[in-house]
N, CA, C and O atoms as a Maestro MAE file, in Angstrom:
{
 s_m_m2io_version
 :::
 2.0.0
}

f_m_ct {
 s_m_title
 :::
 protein
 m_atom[332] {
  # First column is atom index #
  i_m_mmod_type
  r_m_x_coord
  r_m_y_coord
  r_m_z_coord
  i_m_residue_number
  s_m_chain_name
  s_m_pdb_residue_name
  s_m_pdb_atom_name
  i_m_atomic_number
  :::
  1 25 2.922 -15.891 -1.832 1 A "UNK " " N  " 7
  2 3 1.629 -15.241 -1.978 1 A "UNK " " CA " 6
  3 2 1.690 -14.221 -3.112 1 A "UNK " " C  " 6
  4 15 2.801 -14.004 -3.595 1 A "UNK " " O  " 8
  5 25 0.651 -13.582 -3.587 2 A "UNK " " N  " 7
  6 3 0.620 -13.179 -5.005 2 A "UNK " " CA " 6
  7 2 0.318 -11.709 -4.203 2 A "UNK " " C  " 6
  8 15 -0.091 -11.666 -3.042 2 A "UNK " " O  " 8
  9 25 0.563 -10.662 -4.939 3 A "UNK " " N  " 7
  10 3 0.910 -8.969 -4.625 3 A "UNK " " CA " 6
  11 2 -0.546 -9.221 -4.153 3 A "UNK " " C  " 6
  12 15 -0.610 -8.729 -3.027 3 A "UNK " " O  " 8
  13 25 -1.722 -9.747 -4.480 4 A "UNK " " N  " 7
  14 3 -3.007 -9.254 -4.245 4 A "UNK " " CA " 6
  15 2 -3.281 -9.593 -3.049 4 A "UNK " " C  " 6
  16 15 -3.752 -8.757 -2.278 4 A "UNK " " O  " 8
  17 25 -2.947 -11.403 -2.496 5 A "UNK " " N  " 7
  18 3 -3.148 -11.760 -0.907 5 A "UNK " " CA " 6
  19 2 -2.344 -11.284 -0.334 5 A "UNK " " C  " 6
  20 15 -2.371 -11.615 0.851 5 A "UNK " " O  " 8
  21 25 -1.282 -10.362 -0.690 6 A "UNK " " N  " 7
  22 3 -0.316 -9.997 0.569 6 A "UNK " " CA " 6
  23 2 -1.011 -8.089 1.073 6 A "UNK " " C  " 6
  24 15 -0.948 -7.518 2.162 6 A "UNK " " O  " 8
  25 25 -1.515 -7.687 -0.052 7 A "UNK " " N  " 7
  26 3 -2.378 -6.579 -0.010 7 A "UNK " " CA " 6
  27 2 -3.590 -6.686 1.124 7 A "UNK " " C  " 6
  28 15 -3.814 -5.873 2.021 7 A "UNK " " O  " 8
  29 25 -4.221 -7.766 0.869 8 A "UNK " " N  " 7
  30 3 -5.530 -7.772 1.878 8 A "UNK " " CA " 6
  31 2 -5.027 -8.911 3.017 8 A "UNK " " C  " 6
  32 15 -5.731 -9.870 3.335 8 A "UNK " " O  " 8
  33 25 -3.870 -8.679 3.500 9 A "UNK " " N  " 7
  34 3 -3.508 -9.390 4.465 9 A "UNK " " CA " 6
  35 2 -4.019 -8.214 5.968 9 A "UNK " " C  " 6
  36 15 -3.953 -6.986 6.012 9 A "UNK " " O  " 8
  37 25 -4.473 -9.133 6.966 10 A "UNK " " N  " 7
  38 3 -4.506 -8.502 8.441 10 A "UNK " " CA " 6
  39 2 -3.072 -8.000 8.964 10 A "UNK " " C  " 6
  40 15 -2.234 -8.664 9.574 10 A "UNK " " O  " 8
  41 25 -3.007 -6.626 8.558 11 A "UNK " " N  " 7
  42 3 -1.767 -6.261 9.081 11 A "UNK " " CA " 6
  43 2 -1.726 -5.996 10.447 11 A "UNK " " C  " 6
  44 15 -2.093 -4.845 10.686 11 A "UNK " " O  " 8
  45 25 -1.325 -6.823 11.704 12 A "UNK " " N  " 7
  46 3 -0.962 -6.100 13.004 12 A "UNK " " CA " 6
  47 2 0.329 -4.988 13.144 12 A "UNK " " C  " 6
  48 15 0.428 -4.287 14.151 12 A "UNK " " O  " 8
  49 25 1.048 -4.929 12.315 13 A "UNK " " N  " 7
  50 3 2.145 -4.191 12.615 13 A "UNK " " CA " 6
  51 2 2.950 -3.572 11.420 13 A "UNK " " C  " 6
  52 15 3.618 -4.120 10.544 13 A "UNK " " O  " 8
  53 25 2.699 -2.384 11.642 14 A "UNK " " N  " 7
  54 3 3.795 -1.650 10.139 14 A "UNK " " CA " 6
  55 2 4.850 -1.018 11.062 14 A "UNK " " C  " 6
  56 15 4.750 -0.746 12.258 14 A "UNK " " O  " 8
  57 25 5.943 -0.840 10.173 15 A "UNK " " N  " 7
  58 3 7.449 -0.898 10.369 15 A "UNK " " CA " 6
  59 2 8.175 0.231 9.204 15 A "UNK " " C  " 6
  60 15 8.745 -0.091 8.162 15 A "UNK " " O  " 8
  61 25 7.973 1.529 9.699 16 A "UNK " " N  " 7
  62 3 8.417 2.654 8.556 16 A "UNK " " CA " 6
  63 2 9.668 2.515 8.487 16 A "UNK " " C  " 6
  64 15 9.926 2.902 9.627 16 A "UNK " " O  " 8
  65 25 11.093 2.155 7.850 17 A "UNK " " N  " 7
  66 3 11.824 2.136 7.632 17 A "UNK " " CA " 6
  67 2 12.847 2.972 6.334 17 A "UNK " " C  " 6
  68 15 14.040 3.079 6.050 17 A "UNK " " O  " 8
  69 25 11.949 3.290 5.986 18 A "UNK " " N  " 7
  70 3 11.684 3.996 4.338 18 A "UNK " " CA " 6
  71 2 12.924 4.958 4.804 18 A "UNK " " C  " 6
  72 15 12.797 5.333 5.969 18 A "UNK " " O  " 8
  73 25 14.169 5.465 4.096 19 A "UNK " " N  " 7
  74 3 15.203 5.736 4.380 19 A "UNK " " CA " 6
  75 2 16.004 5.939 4.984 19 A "UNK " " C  " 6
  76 15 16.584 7.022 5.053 19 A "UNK " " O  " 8
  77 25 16.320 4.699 5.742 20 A "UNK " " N  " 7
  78 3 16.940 4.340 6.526 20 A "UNK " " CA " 6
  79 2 17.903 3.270 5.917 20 A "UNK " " C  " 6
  80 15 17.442 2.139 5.768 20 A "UNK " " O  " 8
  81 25 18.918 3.464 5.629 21 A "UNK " " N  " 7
  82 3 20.238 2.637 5.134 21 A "UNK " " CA " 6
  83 2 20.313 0.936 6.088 21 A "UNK " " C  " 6
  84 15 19.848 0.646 7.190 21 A "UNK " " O  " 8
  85 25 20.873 0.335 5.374 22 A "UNK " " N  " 7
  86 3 21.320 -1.086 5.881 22 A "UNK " " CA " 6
  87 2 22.461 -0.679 7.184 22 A "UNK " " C  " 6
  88 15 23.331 0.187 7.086 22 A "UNK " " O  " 8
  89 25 22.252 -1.378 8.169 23 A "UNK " " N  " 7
  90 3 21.120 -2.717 8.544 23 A "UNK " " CA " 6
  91 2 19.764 -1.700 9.358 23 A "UNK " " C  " 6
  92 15 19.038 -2.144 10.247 23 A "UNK " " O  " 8
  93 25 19.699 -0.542 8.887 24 A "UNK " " N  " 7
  94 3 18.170 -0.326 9.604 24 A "UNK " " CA " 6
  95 2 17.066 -0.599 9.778 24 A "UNK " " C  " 6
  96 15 16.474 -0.276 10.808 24 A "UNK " " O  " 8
  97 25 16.391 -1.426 8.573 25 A "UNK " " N  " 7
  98 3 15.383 -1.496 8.396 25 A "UNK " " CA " 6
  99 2 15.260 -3.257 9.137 25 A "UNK " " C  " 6
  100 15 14.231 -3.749 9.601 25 A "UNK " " O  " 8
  101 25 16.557 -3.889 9.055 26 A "UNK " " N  " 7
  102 3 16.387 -5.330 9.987 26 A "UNK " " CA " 6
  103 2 16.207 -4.793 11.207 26 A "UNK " " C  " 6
  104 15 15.187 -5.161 11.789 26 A "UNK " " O  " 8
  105 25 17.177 -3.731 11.973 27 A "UNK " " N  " 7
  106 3 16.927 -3.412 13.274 27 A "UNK " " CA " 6
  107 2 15.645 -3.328 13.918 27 A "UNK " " C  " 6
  108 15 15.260 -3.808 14.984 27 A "UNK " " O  " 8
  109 25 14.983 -2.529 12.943 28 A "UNK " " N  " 7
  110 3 13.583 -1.922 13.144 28 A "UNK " " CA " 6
  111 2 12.701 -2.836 13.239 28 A "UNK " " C  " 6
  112 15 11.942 -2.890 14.206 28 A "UNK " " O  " 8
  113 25 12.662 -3.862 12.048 29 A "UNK " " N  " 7
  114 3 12.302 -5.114 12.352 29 A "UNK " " CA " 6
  115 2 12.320 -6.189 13.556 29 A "UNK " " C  " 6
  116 15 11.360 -6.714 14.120 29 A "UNK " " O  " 8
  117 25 13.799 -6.370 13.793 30 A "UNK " " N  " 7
  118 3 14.131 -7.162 15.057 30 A "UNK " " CA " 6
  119 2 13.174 -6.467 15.922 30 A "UNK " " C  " 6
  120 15 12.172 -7.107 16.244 30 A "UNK " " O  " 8
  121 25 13.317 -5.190 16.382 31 A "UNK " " N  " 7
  122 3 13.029 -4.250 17.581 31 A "UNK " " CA " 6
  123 2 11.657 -4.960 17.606 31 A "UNK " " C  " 6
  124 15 11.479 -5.990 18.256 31 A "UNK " " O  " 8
  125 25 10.440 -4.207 16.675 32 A "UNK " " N  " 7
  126 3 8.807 -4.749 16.295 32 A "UNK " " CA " 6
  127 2 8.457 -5.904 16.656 32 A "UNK " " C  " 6
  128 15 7.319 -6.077 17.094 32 A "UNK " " O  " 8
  129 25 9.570 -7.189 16.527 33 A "UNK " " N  " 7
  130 3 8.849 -8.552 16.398 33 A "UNK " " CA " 6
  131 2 8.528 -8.750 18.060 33 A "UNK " " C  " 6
  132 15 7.787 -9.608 18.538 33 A "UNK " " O  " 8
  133 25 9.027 -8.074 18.545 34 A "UNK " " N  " 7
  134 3 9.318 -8.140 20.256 34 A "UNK " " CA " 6
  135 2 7.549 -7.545 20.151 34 A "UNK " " C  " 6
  136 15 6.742 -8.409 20.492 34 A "UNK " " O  " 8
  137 25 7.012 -6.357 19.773 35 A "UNK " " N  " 7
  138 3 5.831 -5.892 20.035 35 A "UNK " " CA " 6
  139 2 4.582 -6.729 19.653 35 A "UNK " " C  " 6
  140 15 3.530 -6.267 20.094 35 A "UNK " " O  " 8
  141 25 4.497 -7.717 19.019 36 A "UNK " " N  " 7
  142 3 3.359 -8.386 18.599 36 A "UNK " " CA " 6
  143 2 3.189 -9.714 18.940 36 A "UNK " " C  " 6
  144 15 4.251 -10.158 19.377 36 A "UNK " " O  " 8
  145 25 2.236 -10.603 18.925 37 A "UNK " " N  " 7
  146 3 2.082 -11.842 18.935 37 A "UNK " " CA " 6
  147 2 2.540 -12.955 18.459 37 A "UNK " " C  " 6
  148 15 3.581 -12.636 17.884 37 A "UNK " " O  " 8
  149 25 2.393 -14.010 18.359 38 A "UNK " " N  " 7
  150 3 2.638 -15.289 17.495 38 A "UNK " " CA " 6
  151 2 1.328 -15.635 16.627 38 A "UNK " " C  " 6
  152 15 0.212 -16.059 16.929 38 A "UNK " " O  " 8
  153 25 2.001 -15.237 15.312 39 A "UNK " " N  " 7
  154 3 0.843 -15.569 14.482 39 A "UNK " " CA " 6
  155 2 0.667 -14.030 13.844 39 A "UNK " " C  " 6
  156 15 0.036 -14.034 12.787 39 A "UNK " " O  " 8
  157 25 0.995 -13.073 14.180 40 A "UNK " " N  " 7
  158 3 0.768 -12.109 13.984 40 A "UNK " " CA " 6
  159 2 1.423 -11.557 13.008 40 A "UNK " " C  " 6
  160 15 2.650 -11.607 13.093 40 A "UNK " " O  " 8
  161 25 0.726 -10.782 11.643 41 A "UNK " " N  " 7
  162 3 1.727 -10.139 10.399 41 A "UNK " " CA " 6
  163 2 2.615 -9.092 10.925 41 A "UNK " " C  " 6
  164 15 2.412 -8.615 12.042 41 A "UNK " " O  " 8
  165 25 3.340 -8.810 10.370 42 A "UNK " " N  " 7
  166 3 4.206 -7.349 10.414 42 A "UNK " " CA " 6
  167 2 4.511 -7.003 8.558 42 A "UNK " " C  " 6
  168 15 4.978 -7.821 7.766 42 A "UNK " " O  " 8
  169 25 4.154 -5.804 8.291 43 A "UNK " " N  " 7
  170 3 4.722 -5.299 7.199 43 A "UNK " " CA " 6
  171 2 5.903 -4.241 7.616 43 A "UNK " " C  " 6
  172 15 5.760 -3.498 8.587 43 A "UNK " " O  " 8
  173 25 6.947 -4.234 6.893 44 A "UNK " " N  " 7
  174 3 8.072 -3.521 6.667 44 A "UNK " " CA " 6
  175 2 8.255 -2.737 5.348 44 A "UNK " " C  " 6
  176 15 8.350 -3.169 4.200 44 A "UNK " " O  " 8
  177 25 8.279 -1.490 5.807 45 A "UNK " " N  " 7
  178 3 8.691 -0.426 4.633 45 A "UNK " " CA " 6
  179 2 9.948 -0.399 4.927 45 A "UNK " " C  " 6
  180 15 10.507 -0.280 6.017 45 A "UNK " " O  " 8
  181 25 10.785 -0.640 2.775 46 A "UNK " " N  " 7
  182 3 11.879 0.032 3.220 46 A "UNK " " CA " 6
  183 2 12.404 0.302 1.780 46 A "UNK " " C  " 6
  184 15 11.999 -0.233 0.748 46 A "UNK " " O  " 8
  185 25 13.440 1.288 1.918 47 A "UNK " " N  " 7
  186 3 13.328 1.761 0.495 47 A "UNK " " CA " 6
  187 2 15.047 1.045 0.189 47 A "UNK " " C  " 6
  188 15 15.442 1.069 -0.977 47 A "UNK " " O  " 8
  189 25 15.972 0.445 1.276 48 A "UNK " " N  " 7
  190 3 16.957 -0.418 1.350 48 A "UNK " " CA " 6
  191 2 16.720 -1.100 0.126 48 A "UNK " " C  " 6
  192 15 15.522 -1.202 -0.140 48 A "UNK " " O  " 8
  193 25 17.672 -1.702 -0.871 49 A "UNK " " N  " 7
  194 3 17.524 -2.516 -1.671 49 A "UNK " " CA " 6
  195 2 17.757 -4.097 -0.901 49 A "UNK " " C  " 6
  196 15 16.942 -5.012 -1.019 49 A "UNK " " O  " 8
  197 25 19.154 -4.198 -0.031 50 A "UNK " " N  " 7
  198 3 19.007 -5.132 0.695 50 A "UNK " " CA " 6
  199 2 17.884 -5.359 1.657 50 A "UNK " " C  " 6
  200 15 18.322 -6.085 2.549 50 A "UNK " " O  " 8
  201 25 16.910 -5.126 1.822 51 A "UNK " " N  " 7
  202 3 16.203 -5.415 2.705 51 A "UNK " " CA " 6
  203 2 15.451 -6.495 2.109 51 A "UNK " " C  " 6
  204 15 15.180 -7.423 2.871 51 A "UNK " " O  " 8
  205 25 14.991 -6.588 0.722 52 A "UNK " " N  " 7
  206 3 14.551 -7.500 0.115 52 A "UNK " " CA " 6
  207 2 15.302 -8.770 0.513 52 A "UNK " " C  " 6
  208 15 14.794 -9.822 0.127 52 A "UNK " " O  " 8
  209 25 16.366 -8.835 1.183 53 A "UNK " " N  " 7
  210 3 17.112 -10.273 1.268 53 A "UNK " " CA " 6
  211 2 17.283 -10.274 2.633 53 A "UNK " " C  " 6
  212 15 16.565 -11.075 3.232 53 A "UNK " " O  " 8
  213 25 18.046 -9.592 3.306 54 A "UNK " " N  " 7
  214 3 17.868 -9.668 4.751 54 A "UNK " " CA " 6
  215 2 16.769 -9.808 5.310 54 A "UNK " " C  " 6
  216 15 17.060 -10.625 6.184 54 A "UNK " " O  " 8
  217 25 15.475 -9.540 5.453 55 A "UNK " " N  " 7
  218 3 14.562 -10.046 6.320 55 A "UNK " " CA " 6
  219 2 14.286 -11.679 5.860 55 A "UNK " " C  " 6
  220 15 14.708 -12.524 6.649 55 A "UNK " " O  " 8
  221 25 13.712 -12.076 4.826 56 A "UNK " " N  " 7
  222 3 13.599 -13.420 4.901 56 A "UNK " " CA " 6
  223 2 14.484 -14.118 5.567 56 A "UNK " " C  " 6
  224 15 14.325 -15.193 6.145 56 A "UNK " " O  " 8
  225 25 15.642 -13.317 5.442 57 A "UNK " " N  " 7
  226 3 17.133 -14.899 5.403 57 A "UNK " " CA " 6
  227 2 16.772 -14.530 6.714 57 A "UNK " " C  " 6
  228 15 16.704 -15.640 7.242 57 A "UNK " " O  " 8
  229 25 16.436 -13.534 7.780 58 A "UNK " " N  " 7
  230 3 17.153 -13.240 9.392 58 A "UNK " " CA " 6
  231 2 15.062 -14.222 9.746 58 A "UNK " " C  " 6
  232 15 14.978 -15.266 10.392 58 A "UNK " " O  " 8
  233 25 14.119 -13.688 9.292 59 A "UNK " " N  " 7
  234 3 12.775 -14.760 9.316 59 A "UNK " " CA " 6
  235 2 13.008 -16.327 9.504 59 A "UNK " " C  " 6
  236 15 12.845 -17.099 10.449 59 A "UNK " " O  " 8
  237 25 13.432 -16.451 8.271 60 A "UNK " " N  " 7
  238 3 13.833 -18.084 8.789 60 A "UNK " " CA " 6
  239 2 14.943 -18.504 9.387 60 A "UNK " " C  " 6
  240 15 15.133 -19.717 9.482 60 A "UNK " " O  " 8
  241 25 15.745 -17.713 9.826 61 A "UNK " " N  " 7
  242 3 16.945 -18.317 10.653 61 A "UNK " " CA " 6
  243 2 16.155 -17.916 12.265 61 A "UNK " " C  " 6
  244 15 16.481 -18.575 13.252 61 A "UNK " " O  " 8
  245 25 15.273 -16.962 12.363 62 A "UNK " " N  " 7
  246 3 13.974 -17.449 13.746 62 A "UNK " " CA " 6
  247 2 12.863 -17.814 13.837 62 A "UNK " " C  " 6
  248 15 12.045 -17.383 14.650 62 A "UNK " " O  " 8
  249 25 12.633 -18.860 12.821 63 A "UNK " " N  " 7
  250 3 11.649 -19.834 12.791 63 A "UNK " " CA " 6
  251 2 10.072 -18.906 12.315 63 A "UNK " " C  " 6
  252 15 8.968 -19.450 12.337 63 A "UNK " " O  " 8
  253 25 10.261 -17.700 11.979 64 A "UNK " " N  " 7
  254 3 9.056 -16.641 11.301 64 A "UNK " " CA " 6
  255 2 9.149 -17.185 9.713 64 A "UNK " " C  " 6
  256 15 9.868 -17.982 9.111 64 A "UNK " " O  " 8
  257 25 8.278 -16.506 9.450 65 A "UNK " " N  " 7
  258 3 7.687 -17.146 7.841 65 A "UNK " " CA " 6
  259 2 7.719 -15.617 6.884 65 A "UNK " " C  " 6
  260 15 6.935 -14.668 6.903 65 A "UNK " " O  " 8
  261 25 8.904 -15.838 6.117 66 A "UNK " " N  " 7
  262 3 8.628 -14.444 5.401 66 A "UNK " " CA " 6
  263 2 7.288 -14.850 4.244 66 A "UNK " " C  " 6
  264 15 7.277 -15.915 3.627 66 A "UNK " " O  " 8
  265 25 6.208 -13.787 4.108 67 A "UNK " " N  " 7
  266 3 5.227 -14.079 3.316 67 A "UNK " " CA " 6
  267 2 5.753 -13.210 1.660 67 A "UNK " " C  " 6
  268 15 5.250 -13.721 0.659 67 A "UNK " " O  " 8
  269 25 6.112 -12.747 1.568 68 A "UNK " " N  " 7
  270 3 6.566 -12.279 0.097 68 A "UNK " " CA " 6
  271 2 6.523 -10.559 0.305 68 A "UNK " " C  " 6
  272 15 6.372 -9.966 1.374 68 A "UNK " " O  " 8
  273 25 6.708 -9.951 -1.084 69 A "UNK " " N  " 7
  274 3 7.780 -8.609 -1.283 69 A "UNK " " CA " 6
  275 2 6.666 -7.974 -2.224 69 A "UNK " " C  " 6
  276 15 6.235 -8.760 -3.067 69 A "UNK " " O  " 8
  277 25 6.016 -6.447 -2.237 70 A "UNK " " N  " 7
  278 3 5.151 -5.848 -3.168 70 A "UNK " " CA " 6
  279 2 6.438 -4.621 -3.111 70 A "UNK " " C  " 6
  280 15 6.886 -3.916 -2.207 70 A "UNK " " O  " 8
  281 25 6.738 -4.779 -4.518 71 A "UNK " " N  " 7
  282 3 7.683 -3.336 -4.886 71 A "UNK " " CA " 6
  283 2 6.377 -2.331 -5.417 71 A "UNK " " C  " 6
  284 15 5.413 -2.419 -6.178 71 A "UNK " " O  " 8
  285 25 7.135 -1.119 -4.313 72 A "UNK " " N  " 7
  286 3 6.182 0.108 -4.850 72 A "UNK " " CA " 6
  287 2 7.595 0.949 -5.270 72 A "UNK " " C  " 6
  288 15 8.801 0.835 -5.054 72 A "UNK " " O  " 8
  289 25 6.465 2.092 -6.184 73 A "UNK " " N  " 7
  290 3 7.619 3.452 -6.413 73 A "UNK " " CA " 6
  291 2 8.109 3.579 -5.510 73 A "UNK " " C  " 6
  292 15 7.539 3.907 -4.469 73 A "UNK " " O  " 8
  293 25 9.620 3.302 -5.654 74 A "UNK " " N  " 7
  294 3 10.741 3.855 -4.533 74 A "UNK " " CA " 6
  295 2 11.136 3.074 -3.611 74 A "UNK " " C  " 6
  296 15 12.341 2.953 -3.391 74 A "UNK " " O  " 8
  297 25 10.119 2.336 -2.834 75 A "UNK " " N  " 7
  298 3 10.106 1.531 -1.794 75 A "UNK " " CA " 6
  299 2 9.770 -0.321 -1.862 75 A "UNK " " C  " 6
  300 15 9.759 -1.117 -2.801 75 A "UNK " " O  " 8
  301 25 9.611 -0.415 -0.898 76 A "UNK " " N  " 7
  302 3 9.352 -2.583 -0.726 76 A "UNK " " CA " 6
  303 2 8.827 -2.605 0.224 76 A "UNK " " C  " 6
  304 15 9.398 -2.143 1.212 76 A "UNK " " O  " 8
  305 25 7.320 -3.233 0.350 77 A "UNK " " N  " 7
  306 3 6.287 -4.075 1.242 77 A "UNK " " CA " 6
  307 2 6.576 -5.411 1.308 77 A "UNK " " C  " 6
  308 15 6.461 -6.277 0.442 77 A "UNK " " O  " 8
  309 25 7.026 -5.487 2.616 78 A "UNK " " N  " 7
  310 3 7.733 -7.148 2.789 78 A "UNK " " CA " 6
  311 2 6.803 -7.157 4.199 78 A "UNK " " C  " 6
  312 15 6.589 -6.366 5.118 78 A "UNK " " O  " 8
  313 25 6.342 -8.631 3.797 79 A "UNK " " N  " 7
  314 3 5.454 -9.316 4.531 79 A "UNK " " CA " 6
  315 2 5.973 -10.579 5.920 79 A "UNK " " C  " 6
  316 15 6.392 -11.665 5.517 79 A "UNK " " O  " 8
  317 25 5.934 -10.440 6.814 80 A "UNK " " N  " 7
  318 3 6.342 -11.757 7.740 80 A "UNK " " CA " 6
  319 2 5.431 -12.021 9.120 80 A "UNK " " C  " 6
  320 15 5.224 -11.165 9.980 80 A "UNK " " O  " 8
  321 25 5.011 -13.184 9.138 81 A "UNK " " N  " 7
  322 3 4.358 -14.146 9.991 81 A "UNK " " CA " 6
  323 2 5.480 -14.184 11.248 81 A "UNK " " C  " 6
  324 15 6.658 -14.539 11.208 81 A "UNK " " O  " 8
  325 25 4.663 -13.677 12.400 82 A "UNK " " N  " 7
  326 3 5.677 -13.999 13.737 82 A "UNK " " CA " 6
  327 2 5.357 -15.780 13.868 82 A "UNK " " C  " 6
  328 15 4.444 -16.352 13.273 82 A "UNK " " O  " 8
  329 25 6.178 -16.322 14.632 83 A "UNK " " N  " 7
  330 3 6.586 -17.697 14.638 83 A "UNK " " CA " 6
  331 2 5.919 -17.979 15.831 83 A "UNK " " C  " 6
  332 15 5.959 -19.114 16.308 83 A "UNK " " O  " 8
  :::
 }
 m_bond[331] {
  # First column is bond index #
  i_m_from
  i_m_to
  i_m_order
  :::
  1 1 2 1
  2 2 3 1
  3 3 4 2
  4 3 5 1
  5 5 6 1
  6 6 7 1
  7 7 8 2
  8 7 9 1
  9 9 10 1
  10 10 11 1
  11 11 12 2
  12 11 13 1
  13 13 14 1
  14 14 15 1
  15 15 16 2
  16 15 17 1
  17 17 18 1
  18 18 19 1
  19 19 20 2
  20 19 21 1
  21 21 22 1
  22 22 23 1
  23 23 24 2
  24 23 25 1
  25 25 26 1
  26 26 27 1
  27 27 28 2
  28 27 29 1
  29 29 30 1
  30 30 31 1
  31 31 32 2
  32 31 33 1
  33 33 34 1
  34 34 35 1
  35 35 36 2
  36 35 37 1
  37 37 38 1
  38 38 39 1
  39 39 40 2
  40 39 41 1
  41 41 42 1
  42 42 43 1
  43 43 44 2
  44 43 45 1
  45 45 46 1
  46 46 47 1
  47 47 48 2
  48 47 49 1
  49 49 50 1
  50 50 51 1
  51 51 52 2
  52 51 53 1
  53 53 54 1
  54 54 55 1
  55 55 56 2
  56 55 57 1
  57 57 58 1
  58 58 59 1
  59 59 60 2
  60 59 61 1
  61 61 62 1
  62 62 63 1
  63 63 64 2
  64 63 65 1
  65 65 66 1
  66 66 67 1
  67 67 68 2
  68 67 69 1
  69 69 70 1
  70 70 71 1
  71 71 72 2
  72 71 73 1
  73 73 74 1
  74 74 75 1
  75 75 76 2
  76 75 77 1
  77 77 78 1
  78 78 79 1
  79 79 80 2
  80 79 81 1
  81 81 82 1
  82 82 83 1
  83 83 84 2
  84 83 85 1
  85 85 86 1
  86 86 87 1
  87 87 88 2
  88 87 89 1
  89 89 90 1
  90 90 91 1
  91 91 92 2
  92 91 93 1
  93 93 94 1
  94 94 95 1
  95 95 96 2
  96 95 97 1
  97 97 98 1
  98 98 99 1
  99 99 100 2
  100 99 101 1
  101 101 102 1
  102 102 103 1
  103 103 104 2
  104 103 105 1
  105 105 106 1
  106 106 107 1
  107 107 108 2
  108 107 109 1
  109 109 110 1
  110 110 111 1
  111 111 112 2
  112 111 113 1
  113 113 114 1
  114 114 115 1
  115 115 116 2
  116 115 117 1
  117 117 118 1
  118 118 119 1
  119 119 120 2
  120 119 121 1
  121 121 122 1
  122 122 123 1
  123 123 124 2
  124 123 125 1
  125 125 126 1
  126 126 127 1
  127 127 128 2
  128 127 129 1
  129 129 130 1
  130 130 131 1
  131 131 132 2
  132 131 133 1
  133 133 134 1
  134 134 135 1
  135 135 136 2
  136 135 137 1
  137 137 138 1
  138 138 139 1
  139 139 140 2
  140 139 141 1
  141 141 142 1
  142 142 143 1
  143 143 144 2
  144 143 145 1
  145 145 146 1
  146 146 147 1
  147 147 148 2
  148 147 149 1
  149 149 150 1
  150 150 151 1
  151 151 152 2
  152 151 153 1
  153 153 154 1
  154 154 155 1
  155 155 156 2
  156 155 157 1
  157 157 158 1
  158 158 159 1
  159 159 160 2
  160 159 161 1
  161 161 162 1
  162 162 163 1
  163 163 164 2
  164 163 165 1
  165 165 166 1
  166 166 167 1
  167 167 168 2
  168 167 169 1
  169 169 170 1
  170 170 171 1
  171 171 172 2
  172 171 173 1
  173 173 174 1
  174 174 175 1
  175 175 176 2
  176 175 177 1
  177 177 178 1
  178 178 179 1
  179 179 180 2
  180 179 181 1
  181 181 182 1
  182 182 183 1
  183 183 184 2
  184 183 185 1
  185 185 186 1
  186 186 187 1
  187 187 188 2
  188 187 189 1
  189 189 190 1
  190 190 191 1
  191 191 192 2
  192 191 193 1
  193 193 194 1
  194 194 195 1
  195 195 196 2
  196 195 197 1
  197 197 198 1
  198 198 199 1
  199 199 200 2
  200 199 201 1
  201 201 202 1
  202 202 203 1
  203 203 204 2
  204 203 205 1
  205 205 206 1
  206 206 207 1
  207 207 208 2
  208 207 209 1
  209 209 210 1
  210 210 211 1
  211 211 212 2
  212 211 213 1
  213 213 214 1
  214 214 215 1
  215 215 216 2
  216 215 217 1
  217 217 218 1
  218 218 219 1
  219 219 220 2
  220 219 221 1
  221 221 222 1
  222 222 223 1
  223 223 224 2
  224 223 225 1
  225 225 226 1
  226 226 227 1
  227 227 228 2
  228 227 229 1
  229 229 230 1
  230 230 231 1
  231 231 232 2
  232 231 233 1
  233 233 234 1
  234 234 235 1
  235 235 236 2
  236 235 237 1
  237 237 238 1
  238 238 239 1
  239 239 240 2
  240 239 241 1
  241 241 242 1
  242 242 243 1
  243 243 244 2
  244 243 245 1
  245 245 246 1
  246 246 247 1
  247 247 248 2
  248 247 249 1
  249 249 250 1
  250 250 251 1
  251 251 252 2
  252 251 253 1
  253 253 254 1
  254 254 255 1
  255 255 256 2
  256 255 257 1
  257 257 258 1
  258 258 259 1
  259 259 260 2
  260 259 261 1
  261 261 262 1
  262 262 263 1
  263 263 264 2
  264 263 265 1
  265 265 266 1
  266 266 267 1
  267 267 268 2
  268 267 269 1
  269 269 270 1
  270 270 271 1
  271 271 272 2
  272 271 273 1
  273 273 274 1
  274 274 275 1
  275 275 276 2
  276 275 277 1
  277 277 278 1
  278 278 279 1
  279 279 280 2
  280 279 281 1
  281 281 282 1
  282 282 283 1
  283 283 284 2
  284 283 285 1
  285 285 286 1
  286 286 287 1
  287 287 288 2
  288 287 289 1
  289 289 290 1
  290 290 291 1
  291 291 292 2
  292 291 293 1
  293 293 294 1
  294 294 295 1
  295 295 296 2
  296 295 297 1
  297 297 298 1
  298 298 299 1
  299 299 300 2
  300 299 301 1
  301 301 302 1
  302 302 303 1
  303 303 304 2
  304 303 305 1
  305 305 306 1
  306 306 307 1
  307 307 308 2
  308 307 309 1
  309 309 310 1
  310 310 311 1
  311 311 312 2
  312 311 313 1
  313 313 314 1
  314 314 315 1
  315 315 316 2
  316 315 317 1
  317 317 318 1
  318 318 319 1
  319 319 320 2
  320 319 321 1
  321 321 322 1
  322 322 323 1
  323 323 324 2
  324 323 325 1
  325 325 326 1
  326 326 327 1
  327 327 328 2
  328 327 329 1
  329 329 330 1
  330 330 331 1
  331 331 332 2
  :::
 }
}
């Protein structure tokens, strides 16, 4: 998805992670996916550089759909579809 559809996406769930070192921001993640639906977005803040790679890879190894990555100053808006 392109920075603009991941912007006006229905967010059910944000995930502040924003300095919090590896693996925090997956934790935080894991923890969240438990709180929402199937079908349901979650955005993740995190200012982790790995986080850009760990959530997709840990998304599709549980059948969730990572939707793509908006780098802001400092931080990363990473997008994922519960399964």
């Amino acid at each position: 998805m392109t920075p603009e559809e991941l912007s006006n996406l229905n967010v059910n769930k944000i995930v502040d992670a924003r300095g919090t070192a590896c693996p925090g921001p997956l934790l935080a993640a894991k923890k969240a996916i438990g709180e929402i639906g199937s079908g349901d977005i979650m955005e993740i803040l995190s200012s982790d550089e790995g986080t850009k790679r760990d959530i997709p890879k840990w998304a599709d190894k549980k059948g969730h759909s990572y939707l793509g990555t908006i780098e802001e100053s400092g931080y990363f808006k990473i997008y994922m579809k519960k399964a």
